[in-house]
N, C-alpha and C positions, 0 to 999 in steps of 0.2 A: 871270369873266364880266362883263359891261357891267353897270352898274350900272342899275336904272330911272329917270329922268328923273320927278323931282318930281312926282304930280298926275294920271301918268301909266298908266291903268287897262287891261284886257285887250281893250275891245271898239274896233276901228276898223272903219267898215262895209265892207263889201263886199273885206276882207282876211283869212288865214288864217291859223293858228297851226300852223307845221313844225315835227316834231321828227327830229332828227337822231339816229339810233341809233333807231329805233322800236321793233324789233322787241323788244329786250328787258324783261322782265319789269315791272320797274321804272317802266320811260319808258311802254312798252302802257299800264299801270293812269291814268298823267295824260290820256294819250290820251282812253281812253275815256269818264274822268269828263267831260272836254269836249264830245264829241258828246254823252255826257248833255244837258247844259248846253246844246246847239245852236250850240255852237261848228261850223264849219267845220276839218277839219284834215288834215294832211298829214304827208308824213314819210319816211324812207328811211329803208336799212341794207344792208350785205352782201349775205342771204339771205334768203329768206322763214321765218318761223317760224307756231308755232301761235296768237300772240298779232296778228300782222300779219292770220294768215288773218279771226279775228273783227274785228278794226279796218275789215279790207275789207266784209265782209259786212252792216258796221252802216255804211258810207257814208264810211270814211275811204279818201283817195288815200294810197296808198303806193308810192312807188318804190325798185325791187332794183337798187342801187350808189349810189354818191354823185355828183351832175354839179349842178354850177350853174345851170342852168335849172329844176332839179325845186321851187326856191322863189322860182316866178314872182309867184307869189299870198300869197306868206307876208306877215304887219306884223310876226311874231315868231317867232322862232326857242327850241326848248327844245334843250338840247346837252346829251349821253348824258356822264360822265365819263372814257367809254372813246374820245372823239374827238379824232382828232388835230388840232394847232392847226391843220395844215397840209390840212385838209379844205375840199375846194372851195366845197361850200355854207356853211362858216363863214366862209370870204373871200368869195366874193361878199356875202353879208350886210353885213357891215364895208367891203364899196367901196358898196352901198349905201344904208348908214346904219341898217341894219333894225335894230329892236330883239336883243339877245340875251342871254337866261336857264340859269340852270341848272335842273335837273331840282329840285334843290332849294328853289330859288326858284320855280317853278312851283309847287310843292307848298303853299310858305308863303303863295301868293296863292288856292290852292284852300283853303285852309286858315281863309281871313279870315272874322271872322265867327264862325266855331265854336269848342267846346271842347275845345283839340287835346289828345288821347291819343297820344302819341308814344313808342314803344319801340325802344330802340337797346342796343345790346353786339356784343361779337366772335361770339357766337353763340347762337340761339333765336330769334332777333327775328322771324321769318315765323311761325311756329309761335305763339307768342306773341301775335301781333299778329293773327292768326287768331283764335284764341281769344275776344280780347276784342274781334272785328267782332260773331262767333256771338253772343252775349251780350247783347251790346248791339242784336242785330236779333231774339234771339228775346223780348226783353224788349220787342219794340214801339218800337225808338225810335228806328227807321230811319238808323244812322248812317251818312255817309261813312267808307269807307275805301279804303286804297290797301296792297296786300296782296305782298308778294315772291315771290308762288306762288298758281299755280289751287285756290279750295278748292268742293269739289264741294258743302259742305254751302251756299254762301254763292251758288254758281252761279257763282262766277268770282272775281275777283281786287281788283275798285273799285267803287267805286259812288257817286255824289255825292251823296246823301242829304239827304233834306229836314228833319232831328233837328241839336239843336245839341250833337252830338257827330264829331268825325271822327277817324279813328283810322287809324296809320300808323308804319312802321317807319323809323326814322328809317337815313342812311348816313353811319356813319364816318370811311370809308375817305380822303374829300379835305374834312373838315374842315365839310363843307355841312351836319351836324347844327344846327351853330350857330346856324343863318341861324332855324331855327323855334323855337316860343315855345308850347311847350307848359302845358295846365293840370295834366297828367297827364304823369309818365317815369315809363314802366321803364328800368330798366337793369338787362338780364340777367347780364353780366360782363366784363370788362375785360383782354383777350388780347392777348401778342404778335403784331398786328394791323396791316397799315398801314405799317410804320416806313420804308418808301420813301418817306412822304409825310410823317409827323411826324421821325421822323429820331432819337427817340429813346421807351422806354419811358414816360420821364418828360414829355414835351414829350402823348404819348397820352391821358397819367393828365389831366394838365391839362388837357386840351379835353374833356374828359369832367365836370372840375369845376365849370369855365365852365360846361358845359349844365345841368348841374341848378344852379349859381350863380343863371340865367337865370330858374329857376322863380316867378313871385311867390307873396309871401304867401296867396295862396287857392287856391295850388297843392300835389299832392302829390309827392314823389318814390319811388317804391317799387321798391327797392335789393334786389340780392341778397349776402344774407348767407355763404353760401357763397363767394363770390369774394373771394379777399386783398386784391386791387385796389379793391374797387367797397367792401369792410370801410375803407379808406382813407379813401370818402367820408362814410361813415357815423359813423366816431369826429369827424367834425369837423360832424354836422349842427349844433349849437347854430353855428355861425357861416351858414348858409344861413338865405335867409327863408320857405323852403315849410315845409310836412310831410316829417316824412319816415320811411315803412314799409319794414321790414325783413322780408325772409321767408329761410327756411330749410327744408333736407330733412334738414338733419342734427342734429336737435335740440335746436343753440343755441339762446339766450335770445334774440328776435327776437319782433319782433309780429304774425308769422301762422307758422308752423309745421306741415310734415306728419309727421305720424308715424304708426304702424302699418302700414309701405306695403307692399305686397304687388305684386311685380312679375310679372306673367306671359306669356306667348310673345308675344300682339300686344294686351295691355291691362295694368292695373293700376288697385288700387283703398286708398286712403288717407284717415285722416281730419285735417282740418284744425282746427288750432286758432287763434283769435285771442288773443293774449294772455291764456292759462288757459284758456280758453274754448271749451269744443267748439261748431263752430260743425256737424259735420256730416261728411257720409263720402261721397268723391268717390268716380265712379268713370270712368274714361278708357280710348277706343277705341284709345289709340295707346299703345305701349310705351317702357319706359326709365323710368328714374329723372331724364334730363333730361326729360321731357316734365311728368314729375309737379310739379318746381322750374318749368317755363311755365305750367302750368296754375293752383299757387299763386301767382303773379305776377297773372294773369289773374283770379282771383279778387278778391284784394285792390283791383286795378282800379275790376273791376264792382260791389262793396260801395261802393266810394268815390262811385261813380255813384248811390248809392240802389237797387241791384235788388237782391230778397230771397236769400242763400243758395239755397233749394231752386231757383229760376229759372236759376241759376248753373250748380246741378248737374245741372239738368234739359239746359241746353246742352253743357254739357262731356260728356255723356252720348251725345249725337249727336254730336262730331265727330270726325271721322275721319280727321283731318291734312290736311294742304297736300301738291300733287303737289311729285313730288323730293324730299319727306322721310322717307325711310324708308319709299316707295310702292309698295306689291306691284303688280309689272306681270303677274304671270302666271306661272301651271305648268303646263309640258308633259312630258310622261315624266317624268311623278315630280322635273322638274327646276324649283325654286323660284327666281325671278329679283327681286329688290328691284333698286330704284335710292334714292340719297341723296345729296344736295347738298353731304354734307361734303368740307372741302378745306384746314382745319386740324386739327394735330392732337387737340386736342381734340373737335372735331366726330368726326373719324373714331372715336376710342377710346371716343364714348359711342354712335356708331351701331354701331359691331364688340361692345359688348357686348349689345347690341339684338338683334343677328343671331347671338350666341352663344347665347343665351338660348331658341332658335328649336330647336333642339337637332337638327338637323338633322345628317348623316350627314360631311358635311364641307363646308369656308366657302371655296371660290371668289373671289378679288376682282378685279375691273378696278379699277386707278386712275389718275386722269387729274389731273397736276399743275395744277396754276393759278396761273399768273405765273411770270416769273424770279422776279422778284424775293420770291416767297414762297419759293420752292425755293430759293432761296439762301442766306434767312433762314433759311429752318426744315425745310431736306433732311433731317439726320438724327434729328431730330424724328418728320418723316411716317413713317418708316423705322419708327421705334421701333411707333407707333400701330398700321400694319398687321402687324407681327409679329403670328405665335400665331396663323396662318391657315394653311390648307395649300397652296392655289395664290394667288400672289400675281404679276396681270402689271400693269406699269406702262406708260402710253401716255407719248406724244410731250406736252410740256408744249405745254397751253393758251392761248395770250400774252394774251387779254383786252386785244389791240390795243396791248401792250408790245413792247418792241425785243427780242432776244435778248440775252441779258450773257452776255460770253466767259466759256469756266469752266462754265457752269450748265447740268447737263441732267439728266433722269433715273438718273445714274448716285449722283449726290447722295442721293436715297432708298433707291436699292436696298442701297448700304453698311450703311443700317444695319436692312432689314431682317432679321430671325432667323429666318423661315419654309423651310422644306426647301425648299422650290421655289418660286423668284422670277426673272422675268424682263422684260428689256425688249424691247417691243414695240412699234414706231413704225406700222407700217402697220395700217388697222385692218381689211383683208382677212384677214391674217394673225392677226389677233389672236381674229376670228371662225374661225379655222380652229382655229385652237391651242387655243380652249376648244371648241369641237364635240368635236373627237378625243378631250379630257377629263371630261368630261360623265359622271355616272353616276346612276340614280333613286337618289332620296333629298338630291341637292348640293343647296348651295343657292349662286346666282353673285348675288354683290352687286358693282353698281357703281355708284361714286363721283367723284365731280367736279364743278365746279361749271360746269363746260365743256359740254359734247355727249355725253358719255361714255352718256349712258342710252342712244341710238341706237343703241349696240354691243347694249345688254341688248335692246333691242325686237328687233332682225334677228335676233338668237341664240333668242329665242323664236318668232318667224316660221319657221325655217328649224328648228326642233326639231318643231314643227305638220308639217313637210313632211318629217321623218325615217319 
């Protein structure tokens, strides 16, 4: 992206701030912390989504497709990492000299001023970064943050916050972690992630060392223990100048620790230890043993902030996840329908044990690829993760505004998955038909992607109402 010009601050009067790609999750949450703020703002995408709907409703213009007149009024442009160079509104901009930012640069100028809380890894980062908004709002101290998913306990997703803390899930995927200067990282875990854009595992590990490199001396880093990768960063803390906290679920030697954890259908309940130290015994509305490894990261956080344990446990107590995590949409005939965001394998293997755990009569999955280039990467991988299911249908992969690469489609997963009954499914009439016909009281249909894929699970639950 354009670099900012020396000196050169957000407000020019009587001009607006466009973002390109609005509708998404991610780009919505800067959106709306601006109309907080009384920013004037604008923006396109594709399609309308449920984030555009409240953008419109709180006074933001938005326009459906991309055309070069829609940033009549723009002085600054935010660009989604999913936009092509060759998008209209980013050339017009550039013939007319308009400022232009990335989402992550945006983020580091909302960010100025406060004590950024920044959590990033290959996966938990919304969940995670949830947790420690809760926390830090039921504790009274009004933080900013900017959130990867709707959390119902929070009322939404951002919020510009008038406390000097703001907190935010940092992204990965094109390196823009960098750019922010956090007082506080998590770093959940360290995953064959990305490598379309770093180009190697190693080249991954590195930008990841850099960011907590980045941390100053009055900073913390708080590292997961469990991750081989992210243990990489840990045996070499004496050469970093932060802090740096280690946690664990699996009862290494680390400086926070859960043990006696007790996982059950949609919660679990664990007690924490600080270094020997019982500090006290969670207890969590959301299931999985990854949730319980977020929710110790989250903890450690919030202590670091000065807020008492029992306040801590008192919020984790209320939350009830982020929409697309593991999100109960509904049961109709006896038919139980989750959706979940996962789209690596790891993410899939710890939400299919989530949904095992559920003990339900048999596991139903839609799953909907995301990128060539991850299906490429990691096809007989995903394969592996959905095994040990008994219907297993796979959609047409997702592009996330990627070119198609010769070679790669759905058949890349299906090889390796092991389930009796798996198949591919492009059109998604059909795929609504093919699970209708299959449907029994007692299933439970989980669908995954980080694509659209929940829209199959909502119609299938509309149309089971109408059975």
């Amino acid at each position: 992206m354009e670099a900012q010009k020396k000196g050169e601050g957000l407000k020019v009067k009587g001009k607006g701030i466009h973002f390109v790609g609005i509708g998404g999750v991610g780009m919505s949450a800067l959106a709306w912390i601006l109309l907080q703020k009384g920013e004037v703002v604008s923006g396109s995408d594709i399609k309308k989504t449920a984030p555009i709907q409240r953008l419109q409703e709180s006074g933001a213009t938005v326009y459906i497709g991309h055309r070069r007149e829609n940033i009549e009024n723009a002085r600054l442009l935010v660009v989604s990492s999913a936009i092509s160079s060759s998008n209209p509104e980013l050339l017009e901009a550039r013939k007319r000299g308009i400022r232009i930012i990335s989402r992550a640069e945006m983020l580091a100028e909302l960010m100025k001023g406060k004590k950024g809380i920044i959590i990033t890894g290959s996966h938990g980062k919304t969940t995670t970064t949830s947790m420690i908004s809760l926390i830090l709002d039921r504790a009274g101290f009004n933080p900013g943050f900017a959130i990867g998913g709707y959390v119902d306990a929070l009322e939404g997703n951002a919020n510009a916050g008038r406390g000097e803390y703001f907190v935010a899930e940092a992204d990965e995927s094109d390196g823009s972690f960098l750019k922010l200067s956090p007082w506080i990282a998590v770093a959940t875990n360290i995953e064959a992630e990305h490598l379309n854009y770093y180009g190697s595992m190693d080249a991954l590990k590195r930008a990841f060392w850099k960011f907590v490199s980045g941390i100053p001396s009055c900073g913390t880093a708080i590292l997961n223990a469990d991750c081989k990768n992210v243990m990489q960063i840990i045996r070499k803390k004496d050469s970093l100048k932060c802090r740096v906290i280690a946690y664990t679920v699996k009862k290494m030697d680390a400086d926070f620790c859960a043990v006696d954890i007790h996982l059950n259908e949609w919660s679990s309940r664990f007690t924490v230890i600080e270094k020997n130290r019982k500090l006290g015994i969670l207890e969590l509305q959301v299931p999985g043993l990854h949730n319980v490894s977020n929710a110790l990261a989250a903890t450690a956080a919030g202590l670091k902030t000065g807020i008492e344990f029992e306040r801590i446990k008192s919020a984790l107590k209320d939350f009830r996840g982020a929409h697309r995590r593991f999100e109960k949409k509904g049961e109709e005939k006896g038919v139980l329908v989750i959706d979940d965001y996962a789209h690596h394998p790891s993410e899939i293997d710890a939400t299919m044990r989530a949904a095992r755990n559920l003990k339900r009569r048999r596991l139903i999955v839609i799953f909907q690829p995301h990128r060539y280039s991850r299906t490429k990467l990691l096809g007989k991988e995903l394969g592996r993760a959905l095994s040990h299911t008994d219907v297993v249908i796979v959609t047409r992969i997702y592009s996330a505004g990627e070119k198609a690469i010769k070679g790669v489609d759905p058949g890349l997963i299906l090889g390796g998955i092991k389930s009796r009954y798996k198949k591919y499914i492009g059109d998604r009439e059909k795929i609504i038909s093919c699970v209708m016909n299959i449907l029994r009281p007692g299933d439970l249909l989980l669908t995954m992607g980080a694509g659209d894929v929940y829209t199959i699970g909502e119609e299938i639950l509309e149309r089971l109402k109408r059975k």
